[in-house]
C-alpha positions as CSV (number, residue, x, y, z in Angstrom):
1,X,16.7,-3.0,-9.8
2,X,14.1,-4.1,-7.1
3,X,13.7,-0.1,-6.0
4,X,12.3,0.8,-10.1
5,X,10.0,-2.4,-10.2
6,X,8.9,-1.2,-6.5
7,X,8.4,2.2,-7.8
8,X,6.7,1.4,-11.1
9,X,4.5,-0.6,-9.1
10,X,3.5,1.9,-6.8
11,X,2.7,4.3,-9.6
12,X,0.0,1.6,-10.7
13,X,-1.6,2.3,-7.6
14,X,-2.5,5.2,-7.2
15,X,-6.0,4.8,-5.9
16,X,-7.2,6.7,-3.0
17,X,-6.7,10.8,-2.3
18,X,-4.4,12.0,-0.6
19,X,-4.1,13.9,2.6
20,X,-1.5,17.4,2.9
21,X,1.6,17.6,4.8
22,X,1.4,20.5,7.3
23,X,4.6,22.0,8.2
24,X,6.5,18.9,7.2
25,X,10.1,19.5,5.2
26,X,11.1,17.7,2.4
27,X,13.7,15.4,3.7
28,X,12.6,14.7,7.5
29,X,12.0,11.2,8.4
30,X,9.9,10.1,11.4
31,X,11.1,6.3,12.7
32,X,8.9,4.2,14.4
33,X,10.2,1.4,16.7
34,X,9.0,-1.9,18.4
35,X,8.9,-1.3,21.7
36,X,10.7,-4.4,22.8
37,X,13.3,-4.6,20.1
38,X,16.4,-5.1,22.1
39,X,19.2,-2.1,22.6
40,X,21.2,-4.1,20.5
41,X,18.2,-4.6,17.4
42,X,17.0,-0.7,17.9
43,X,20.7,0.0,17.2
44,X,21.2,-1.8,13.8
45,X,17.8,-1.1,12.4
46,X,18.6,2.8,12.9
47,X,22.1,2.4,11.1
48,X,20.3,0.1,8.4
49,X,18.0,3.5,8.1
50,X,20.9,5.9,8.0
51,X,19.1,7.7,10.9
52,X,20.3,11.3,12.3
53,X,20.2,12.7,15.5
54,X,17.6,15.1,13.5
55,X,15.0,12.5,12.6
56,X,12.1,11.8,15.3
57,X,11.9,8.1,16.6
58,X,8.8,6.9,18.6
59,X,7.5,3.8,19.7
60,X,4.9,1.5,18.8
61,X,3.7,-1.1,21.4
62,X,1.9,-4.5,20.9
63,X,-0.8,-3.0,22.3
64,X,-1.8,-0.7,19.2
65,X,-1.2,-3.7,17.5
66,X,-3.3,-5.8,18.7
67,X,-6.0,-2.4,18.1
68,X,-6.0,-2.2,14.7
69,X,-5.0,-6.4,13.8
70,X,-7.1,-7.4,15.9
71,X,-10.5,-7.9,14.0
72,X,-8.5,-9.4,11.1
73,X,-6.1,-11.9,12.2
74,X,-5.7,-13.8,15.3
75,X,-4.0,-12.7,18.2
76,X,-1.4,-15.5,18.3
77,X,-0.5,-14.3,15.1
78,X,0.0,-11.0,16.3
79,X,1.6,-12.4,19.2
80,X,3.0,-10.4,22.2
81,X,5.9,-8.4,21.2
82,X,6.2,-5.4,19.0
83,X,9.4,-5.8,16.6
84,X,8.7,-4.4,13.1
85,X,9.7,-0.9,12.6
86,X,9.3,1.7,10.1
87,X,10.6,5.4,8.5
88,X,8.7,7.8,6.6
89,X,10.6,10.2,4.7
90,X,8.8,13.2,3.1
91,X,9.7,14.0,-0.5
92,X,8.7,15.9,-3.2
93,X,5.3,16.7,-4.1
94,X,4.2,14.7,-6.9
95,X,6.6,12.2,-6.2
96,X,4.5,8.8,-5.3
97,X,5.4,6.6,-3.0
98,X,8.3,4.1,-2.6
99,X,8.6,1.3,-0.8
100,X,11.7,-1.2,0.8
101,X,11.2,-3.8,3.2
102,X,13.7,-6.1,5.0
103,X,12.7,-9.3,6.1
104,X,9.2,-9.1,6.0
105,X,7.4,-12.4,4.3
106,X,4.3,-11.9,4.0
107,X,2.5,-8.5,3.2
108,X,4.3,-7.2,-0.2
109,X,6.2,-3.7,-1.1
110,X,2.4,-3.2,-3.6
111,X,-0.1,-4.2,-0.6
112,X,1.8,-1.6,1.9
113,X,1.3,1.1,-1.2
114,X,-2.2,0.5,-1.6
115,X,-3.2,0.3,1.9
116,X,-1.1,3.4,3.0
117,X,-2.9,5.1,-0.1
118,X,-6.2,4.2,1.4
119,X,-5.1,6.0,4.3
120,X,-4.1,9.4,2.9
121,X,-0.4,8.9,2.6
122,X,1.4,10.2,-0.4
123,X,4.7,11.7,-1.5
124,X,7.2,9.7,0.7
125,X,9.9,7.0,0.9
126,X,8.6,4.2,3.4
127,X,11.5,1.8,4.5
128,X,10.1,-1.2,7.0
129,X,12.2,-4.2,8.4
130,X,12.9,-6.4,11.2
131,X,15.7,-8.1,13.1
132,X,14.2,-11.1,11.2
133,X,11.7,-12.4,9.4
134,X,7.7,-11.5,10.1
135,X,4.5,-11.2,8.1
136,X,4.8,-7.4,8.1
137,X,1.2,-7.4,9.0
138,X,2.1,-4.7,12.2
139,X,4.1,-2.5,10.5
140,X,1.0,-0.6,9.0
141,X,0.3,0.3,12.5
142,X,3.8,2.5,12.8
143,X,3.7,4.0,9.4
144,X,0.4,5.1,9.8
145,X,1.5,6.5,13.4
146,X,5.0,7.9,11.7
147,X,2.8,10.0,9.3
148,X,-0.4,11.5,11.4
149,X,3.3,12.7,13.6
150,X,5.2,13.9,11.0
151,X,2.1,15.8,8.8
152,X,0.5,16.6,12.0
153,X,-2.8,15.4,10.1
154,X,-4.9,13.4,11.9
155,X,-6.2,10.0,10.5
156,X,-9.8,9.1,11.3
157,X,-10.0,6.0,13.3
158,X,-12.5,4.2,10.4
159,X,-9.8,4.8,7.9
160,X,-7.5,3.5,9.8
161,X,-9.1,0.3,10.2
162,X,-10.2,0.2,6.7
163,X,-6.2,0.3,5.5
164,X,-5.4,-2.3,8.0
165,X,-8.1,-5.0,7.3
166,X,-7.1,-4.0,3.3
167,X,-3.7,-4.9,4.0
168,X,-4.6,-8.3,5.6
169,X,-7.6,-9.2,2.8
170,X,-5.1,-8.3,0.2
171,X,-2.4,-10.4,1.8
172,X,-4.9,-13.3,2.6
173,X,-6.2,-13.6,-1.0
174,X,-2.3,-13.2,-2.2
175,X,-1.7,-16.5,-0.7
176,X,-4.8,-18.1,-3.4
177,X,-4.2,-16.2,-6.2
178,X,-0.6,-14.8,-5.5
179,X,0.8,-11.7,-4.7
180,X,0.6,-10.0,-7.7
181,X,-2.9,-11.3,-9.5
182,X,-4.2,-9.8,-4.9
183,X,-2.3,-6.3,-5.8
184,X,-3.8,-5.9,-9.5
185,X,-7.1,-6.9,-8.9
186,X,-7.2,-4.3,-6.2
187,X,-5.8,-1.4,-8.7
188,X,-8.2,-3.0,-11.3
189,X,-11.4,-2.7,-9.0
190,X,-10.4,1.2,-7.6
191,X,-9.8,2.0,-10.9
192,X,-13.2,1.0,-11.7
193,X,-14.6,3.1,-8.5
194,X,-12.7,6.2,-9.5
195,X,-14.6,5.9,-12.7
196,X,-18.0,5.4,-11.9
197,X,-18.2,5.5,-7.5
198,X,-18.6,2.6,-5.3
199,X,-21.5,1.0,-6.4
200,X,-24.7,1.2,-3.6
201,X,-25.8,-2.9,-3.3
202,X,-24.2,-6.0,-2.4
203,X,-24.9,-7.1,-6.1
204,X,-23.3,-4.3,-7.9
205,X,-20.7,-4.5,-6.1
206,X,-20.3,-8.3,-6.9
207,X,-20.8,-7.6,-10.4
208,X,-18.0,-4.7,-10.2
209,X,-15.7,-7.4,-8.8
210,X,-16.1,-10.6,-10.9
211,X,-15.8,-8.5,-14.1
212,X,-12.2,-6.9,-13.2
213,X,-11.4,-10.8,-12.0
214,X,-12.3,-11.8,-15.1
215,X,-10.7,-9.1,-16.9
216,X,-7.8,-10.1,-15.2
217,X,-7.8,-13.9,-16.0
218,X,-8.5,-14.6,-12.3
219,X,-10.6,-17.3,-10.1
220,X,-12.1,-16.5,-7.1
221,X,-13.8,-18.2,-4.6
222,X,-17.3,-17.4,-3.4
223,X,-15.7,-16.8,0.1
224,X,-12.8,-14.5,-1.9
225,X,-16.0,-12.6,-3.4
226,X,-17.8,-11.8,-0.4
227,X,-14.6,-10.6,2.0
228,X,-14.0,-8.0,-0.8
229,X,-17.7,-7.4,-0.7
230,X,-17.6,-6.6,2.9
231,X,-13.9,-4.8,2.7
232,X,-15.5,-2.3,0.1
233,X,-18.9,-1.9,1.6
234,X,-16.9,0.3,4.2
235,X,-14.7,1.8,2.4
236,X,-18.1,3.6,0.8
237,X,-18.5,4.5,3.7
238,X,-15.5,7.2,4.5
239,X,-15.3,10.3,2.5
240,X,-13.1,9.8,0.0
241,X,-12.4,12.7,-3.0
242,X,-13.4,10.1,-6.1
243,X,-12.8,13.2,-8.7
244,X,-9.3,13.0,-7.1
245,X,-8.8,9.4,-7.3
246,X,-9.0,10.0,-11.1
247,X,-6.5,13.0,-11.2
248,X,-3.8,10.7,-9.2
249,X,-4.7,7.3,-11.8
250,X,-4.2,10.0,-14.9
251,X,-1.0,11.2,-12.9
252,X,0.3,7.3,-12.8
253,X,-0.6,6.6,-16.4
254,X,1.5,9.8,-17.5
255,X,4.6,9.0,-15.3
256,X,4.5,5.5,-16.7
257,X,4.7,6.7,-20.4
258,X,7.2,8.8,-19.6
259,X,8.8,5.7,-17.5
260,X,8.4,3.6,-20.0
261,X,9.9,5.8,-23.5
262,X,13.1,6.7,-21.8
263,X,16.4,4.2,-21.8
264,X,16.0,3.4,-18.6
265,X,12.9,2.1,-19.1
266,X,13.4,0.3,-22.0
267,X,16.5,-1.1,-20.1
268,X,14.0,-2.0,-17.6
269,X,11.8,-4.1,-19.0
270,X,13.7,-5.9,-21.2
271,X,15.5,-7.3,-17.8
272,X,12.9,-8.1,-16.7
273,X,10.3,-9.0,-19.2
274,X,10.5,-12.9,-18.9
275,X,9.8,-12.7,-14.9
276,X,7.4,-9.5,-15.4
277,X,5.0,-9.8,-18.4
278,X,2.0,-11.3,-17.2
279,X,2.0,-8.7,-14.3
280,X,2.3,-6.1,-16.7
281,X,0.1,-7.1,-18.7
282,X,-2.6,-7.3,-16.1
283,X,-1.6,-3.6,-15.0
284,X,-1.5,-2.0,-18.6
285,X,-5.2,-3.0,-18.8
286,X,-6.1,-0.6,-15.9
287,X,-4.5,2.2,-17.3
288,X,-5.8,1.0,-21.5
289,X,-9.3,1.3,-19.7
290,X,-9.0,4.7,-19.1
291,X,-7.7,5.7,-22.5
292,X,-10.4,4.3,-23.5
293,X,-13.0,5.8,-21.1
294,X,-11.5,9.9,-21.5
């Protein structure tokens, strides 16, 4: 059940373009391991993966780490080893992305969606875990690695820093407002860009933010306001395809009808509907808004 409330979720957010696979197959997956996992670690994390002697493994060192987490969190919280690790598997076109994690405690399945969508990622199964438990902060670092290798697309350095200090914000302001008010205000407030652009001031920008917080029933502080100020202040700043932003969010609202009227859906929600309403609810106002807008 967790993998359809993962994937409905992802559909929701559906935010940023998308960069193209190059010669990439449907079907290959690119690992990416800590570089001082043990043998033993390496060994059970590629069995937990049901890796091949086909799919590409590389490396990711505390070093890069420490690159692109640097700015955002501090380096004892980084700390000096590199154990998270990651796959990539390419699927269909069309298909969204899916996300499973394994002991990771901190950065939800929805905040790795949204910030490898900022990035250019699209159409794959992401799978990240760890011997045990971490924030899941570092494990950006590999998917993001896993897919400039396996596309053979390179990711501008600015983007990348943009997805990474998105992933910590969202993750930071989870722990205030929780986890899923962080993820739906973030769909709530690119939905609002794809629509009408990243506003140009400071004050616009505010405005942009307070009304989806309030369309969302949520509180923020004035320090809340002002690190989302700053986080989308740059992202107006990369070249981003806003036309296609509003193909993919027209894309998600179609797949989740379609979701939604069949029995599995129904099946769905109905197990879930005690634990998932208010979430949904918060969600199926993104998508009402653009009904209403077309």
């Amino acid at each position: 059940m967790k993998k359809y409330i993962i994937g409905f979720i992802a559909l929701l957010l559906l935010a940023f373009p998308s960069l193209t696979y190059a010669d990439a197959v449907v079907g290959d997956m690119t690992i990416t391991l800590g570089e001082n996992l043990t043998e033993e670690q390496k060994q059970t994390i590629l069995k937990e993966m049901n890796a091949t002697s086909d799919d590409q493994i590389i490396t990711v060192s505390n070093e890069e780490e420490h690159q692109y987490l640097g700015d955002y969190i501090p380096k004892a919280t980084i700390g000096t080893k590199a154990i998270s690790s990651t796959s990539i598997t390419i699927e269909e076109s069309g298909s969204g992305l899916e996300v499973k994690t394994k002991n990771i405690n901190w950065v939800t399945d929805e905040m790795y969606l949204n910030a490898l969508m900022t990035a250019g990622v699209k159409d794959a199964s992401i799978y990240v875990t760890a011997p045990f438990e971490v924030s899941g902060t570092a494990a950006l670092t590999g998917l993001i690695k896993a897919y400039e290798i396996t596309s053979e697309e390179a990711i501008p350095e600015d983007v990348k820093q943009v997805a990474n200090e998105e992933l910590v914000t969202t993750a930071k302001l989870g722990d205030e407002v929780g986890a899923e008010n962080a993820s739906a205000l973030m769909a709530k407030i690119k939905d609002e860009i794809a629509q009408n652009g990243i506003p140009e001031t400071d004050a616009d920008i505010r405005t942009m933010i307070e009304n989806a917080a309030n369309e969302l029933g949520i509180t923020l502080s004035e320090e809340q306001i002002n690190s989302l100020i700053d986080l989308f202040n740059k992202m107006k700043d990369i070249n981003i395809d806003w036309n296609q932003v509003g193909d993919q969010l027209d894309q998600a609202r179609d797949k989740i009808s379609n979701f939604l009227n069949s029995e599995e859906g129904q099946t769905f929600l109905e197990q879930v509907k005690d634990f998932f309403i208010s979430l949904w609810n918060a969600f199926i106002s993104i998508f009402t808004n653009n009904e209403q807008s077309a």
